[in-house]
C-alpha positions in Angstrom: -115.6 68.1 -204.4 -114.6 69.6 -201.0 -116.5 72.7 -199.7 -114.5 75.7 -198.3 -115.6 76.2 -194.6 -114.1 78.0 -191.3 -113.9 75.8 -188.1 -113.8 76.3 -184.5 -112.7 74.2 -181.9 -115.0 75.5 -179.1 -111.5 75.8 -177.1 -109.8 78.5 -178.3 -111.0 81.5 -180.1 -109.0 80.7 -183.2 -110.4 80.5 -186.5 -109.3 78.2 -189.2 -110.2 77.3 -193.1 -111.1 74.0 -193.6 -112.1 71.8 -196.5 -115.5 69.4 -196.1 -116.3 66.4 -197.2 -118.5 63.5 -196.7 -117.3 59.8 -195.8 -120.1 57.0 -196.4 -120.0 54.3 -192.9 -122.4 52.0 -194.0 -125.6 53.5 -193.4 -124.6 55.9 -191.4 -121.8 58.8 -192.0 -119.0 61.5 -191.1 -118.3 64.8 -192.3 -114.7 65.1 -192.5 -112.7 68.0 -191.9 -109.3 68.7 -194.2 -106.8 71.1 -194.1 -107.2 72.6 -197.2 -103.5 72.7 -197.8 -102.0 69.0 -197.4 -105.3 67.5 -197.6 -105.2 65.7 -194.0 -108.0 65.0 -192.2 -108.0 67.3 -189.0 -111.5 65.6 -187.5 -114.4 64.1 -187.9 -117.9 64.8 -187.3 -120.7 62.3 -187.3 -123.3 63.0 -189.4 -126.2 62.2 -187.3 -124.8 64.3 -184.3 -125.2 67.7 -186.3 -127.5 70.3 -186.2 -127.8 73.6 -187.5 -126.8 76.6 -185.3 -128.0 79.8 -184.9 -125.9 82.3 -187.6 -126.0 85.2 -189.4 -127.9 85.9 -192.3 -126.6 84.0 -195.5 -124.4 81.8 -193.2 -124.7 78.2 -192.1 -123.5 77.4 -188.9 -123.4 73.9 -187.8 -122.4 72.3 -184.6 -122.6 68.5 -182.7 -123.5 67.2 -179.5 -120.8 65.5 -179.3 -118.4 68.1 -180.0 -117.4 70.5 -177.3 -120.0 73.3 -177.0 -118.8 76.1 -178.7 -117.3 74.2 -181.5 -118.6 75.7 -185.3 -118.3 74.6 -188.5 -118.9 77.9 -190.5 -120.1 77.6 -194.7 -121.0 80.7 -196.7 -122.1 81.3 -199.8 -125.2 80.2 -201.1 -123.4 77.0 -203.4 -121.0 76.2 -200.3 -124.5 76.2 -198.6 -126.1 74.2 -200.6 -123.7 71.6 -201.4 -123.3 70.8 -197.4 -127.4 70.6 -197.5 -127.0 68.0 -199.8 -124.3 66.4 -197.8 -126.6 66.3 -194.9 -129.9 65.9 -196.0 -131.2 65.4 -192.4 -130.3 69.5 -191.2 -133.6 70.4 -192.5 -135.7 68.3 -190.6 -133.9 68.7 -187.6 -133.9 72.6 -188.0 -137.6 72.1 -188.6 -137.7 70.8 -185.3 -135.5 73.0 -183.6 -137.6 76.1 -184.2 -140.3 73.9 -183.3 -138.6 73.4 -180.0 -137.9 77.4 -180.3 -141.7 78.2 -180.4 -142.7 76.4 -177.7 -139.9 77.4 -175.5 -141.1 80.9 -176.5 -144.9 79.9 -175.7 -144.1 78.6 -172.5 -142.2 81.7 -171.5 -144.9 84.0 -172.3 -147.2 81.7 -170.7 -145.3 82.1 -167.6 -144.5 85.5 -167.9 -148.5 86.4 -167.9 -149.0 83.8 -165.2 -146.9 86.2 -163.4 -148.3 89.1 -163.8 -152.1 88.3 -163.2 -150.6 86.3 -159.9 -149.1 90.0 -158.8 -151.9 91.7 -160.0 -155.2 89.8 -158.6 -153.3 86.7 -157.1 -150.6 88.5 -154.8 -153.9 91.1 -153.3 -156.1 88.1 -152.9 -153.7 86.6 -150.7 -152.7 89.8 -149.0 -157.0 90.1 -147.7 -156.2 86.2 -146.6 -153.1 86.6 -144.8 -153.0 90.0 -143.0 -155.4 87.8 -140.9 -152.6 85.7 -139.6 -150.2 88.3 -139.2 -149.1 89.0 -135.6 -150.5 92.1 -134.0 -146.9 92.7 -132.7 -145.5 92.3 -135.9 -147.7 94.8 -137.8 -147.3 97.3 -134.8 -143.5 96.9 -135.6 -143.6 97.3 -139.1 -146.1 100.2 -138.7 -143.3 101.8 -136.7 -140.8 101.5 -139.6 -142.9 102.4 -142.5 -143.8 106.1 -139.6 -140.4 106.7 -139.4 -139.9 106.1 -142.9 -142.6 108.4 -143.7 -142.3 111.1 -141.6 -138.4 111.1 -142.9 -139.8 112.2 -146.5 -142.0 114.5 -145.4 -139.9 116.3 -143.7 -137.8 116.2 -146.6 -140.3 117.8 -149.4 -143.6 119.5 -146.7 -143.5 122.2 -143.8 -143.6 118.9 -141.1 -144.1 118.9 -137.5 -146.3 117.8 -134.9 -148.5 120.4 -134.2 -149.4 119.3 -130.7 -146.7 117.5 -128.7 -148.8 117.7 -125.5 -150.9 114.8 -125.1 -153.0 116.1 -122.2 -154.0 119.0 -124.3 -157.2 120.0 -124.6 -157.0 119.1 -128.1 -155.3 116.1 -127.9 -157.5 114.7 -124.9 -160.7 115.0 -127.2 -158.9 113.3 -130.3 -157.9 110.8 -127.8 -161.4 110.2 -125.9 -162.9 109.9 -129.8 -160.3 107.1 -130.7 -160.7 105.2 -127.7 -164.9 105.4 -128.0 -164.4 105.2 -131.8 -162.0 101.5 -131.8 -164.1 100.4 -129.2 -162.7 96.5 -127.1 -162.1 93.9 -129.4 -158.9 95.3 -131.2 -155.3 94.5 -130.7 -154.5 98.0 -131.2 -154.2 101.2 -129.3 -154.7 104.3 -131.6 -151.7 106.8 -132.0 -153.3 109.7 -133.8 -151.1 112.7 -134.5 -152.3 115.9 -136.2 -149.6 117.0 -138.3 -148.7 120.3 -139.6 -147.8 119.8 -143.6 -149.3 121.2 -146.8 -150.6 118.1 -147.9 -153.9 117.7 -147.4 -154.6 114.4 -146.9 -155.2 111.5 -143.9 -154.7 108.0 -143.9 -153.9 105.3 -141.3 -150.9 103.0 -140.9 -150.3 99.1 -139.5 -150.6 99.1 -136.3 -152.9 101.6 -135.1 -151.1 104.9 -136.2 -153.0 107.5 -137.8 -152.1 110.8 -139.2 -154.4 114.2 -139.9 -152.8 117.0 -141.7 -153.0 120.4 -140.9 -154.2 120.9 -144.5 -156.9 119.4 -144.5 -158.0 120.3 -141.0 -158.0 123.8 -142.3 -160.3 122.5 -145.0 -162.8 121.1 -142.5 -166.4 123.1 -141.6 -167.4 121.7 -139.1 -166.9 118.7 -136.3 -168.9 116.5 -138.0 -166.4 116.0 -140.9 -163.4 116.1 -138.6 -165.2 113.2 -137.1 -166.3 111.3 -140.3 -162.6 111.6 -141.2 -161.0 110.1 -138.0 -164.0 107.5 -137.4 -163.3 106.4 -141.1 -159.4 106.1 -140.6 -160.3 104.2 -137.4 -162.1 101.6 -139.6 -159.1 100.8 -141.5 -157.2 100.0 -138.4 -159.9 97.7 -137.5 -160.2 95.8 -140.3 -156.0 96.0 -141.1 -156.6 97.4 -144.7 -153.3 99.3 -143.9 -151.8 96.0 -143.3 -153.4 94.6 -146.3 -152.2 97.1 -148.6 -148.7 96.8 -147.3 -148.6 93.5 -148.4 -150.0 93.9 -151.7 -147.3 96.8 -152.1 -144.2 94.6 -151.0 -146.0 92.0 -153.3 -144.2 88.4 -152.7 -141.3 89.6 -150.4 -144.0 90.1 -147.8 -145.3 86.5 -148.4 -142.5 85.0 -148.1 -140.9 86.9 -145.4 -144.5 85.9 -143.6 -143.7 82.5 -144.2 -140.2 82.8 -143.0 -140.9 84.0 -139.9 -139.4 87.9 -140.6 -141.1 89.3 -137.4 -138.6 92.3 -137.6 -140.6 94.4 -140.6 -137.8 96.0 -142.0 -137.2 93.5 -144.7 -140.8 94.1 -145.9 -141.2 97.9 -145.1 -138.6 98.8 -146.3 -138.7 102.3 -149.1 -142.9 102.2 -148.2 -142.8 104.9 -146.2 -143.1 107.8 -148.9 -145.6 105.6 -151.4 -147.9 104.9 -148.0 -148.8 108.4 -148.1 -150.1 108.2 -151.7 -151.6 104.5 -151.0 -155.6 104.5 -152.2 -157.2 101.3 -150.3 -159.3 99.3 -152.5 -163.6 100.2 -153.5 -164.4 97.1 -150.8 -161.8 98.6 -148.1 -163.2 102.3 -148.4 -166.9 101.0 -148.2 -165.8 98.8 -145.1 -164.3 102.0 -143.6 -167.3 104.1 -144.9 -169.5 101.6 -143.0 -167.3 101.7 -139.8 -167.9 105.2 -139.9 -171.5 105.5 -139.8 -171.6 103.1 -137.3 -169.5 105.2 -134.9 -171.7 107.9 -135.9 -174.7 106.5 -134.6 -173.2 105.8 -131.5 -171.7 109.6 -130.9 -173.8 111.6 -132.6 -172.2 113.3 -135.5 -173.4 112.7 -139.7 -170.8 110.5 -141.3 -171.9 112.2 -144.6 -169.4 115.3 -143.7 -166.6 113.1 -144.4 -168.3 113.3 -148.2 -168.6 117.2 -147.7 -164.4 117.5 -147.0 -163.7 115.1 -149.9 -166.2 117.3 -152.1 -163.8 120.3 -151.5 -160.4 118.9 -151.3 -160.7 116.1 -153.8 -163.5 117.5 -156.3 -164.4 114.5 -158.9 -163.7 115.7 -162.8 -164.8 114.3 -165.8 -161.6 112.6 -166.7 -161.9 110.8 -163.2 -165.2 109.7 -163.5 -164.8 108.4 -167.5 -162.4 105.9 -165.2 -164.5 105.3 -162.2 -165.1 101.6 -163.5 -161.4 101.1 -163.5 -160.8 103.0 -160.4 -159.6 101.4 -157.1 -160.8 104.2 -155.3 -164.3 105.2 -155.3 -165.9 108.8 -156.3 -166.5 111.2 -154.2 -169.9 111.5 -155.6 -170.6 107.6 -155.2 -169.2 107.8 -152.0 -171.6 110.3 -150.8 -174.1 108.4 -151.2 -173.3 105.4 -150.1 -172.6 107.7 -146.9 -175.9 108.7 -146.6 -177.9 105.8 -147.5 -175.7 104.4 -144.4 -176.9 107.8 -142.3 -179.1 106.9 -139.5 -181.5 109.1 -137.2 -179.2 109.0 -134.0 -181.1 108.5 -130.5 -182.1 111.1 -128.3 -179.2 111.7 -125.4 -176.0 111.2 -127.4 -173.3 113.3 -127.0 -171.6 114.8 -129.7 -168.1 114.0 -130.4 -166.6 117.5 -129.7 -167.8 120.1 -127.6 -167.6 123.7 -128.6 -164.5 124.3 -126.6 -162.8 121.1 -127.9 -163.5 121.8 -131.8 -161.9 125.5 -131.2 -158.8 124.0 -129.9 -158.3 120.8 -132.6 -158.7 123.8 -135.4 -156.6 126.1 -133.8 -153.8 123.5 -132.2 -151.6 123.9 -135.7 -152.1 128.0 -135.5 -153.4 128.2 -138.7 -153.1 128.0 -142.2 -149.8 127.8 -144.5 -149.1 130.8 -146.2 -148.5 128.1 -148.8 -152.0 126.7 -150.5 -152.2 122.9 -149.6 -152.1 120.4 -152.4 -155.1 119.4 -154.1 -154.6 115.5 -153.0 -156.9 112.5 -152.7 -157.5 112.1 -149.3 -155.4 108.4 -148.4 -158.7 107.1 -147.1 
């Protein structure tokens, strides 16, 4: 008895009734496809070519490998179902096996899919500490320029921003300078641009290259030289071990790897949208205690206690409890811990050292913005 069934050709989108039945060739077999009307045989189908297809619930779809593609023999009915099951008593194994296939197909993606993820989590950062030590001093002077011009672009945007000193030989700027200079020290490929900014963020971090920025904010924060000077000595460590670079890397993830590998010299491929995030960007626990270090080391060499840079976070970035339930998952350390780890790493400075800033010089780095906002600066980690 023939079983009503719809059939596609996999070449046109028409759908037509058919009538199925099953034709015995030796030990093998067809399932022959009638028109339902004069009986004649429109095709055949051999039996051990079929497999079941995906279809909808309540619905047997069947096709062949060695039918066109999209070609579908459609049964429904749970007796129409049947009967063809009988017919072919091979489409349950091989849908057995085809979910089988399904599963591991599945498996294997998900396996992939996490591979991917912990490689641009952990793998991707990893390689960003390896590389930045390859990358070209030019290069990361170049894409420091972009990622500045990117930056300074959305500041001006969404913050009060301008330079507050455009005069480099001023009085101001000639101290920051002289620090820098003793500050880096020989041995790097860089040569510090620092800029004090006038914005209401409160915050300072360093870029690739050798760029760093101070905002007015928190200069208006800062007490005393000494944490003016734990600040900048701090950023300066950053430049010299490239964290900035590093974390550039780790931000543009792969792109930057591969655009390392390529050659891309020009940074824009790589720096590209960084600009605003870079001013948000939290260095890593081993990066801030390289720069922490870096900073008490200057200090002992100019005079000055790297534990204000602890007293500045303490009133700009005050730790709560919510941030220390998460310290342990934290990239960026406490203020608290920080503090002292700053001055376990305080030393008793010689006799004869100079201090970093004389009188004169402080008065005119606090005073070279004019002043406060009239708008309160934003409670922000400091970028360091």
């Amino acid at each position: 008895m023939s079983v009503p069934a719809r059939y596609q050709d996999g070449l046109v989108a028409l759908v037509i009734d058919v009538a199925l039945d099953y034709e015995s060739v030796g030990s093998a077999g067809n399932l022959l496809l009638r028109d339902p009307q004069s009986n004649a045989i429109l095709t055949r189908w051999a039996a051990a070519d079929i497999h079941p297809a995906y279809g909808r619930r309540n619905e047997l779809r069947l096709s062949s490998i060695t039918q066109n593609s999209g070609a579908r023999i459609i049964v429904t009915g749970p007796a129409e179902i049947g009967q063809v099951r009988a017919m072919l008593p091979d489409l349950s194994a091989k849908h057995r096996l085809e979910f089988g296939k399904q599963l591991r197909i599945g498996a294997i993606a998900t396996v992939a899919l996490a591979t991917v993820i912990l490689a641009y989590l952990y793998g991707v950062p990893l390689l960003a500490a390896r590389v930045v030590n390859y990358v070209p001093a030019d290069w990361e002077r170049t894409m420091g320029d972009t990622v500045a011009t990117q930056m300074e672009a959305s500041l001006k945007e969404t913050n009060n921003f301008a330079i507050c000193d455009p005069d480099p030989n001023s009085v101001a700027n000639a101290a920051i300078a002289r620090f820098g200079a003793a500050a880096l020290g020989t041995g790097s490929p860089f040569t510090l641009d620092i800029k004090v900014v006038r914005t209401d963020v409160a915050n300072a971090f360093a870029l690739p290259g050798g760029k760093v920025y101070f905002f007015s904010a928190l200069l208006d924060r800062a007490e005393s030289p000494d944490e003016f000077a734990g600040v900048l000595a701090h950023e300066i460590g950053h430049v010299v071990h490239r964290h900035a670079m590093e974390g550039l890397i780790s931000s543009a993830g792969t792109g930057a790897l591969v655009g390392f590998i390529l050659g891309d010299m020009t940074g824009i491929s790589i720096a590209a949208g960084l600009g605003s995030t870079m001013i948000d960007t939290h260095f890593s626990r081993e990066a801030e205690s390289q720069a922490d270090a870096y900073a008490a080391d200057v200090a002992s060499r100019m005079d000055f206690q790297p534990a204000g840079l602890a007293d500045l976070l303490n009133r700009v970035a005050e730790d709560d409890d919510f941030s220390k339930a998460l310290a342990l998952f934290s990239t960026h350390p406490l203020t608290e811990d920080r503090r002292l780890h700053l001055q376990a790493l305080t030393h008793e400075t010689p006799a004869g050292l100079e201090p970093p800033f004389t009188a004169a010089e402080w008065t005119a780095i606090k005073t070279m913005c004019g002043g406060p906002l009239k708008s309160p600066p934003h409670k922000t980690k400091l970028g360091t």
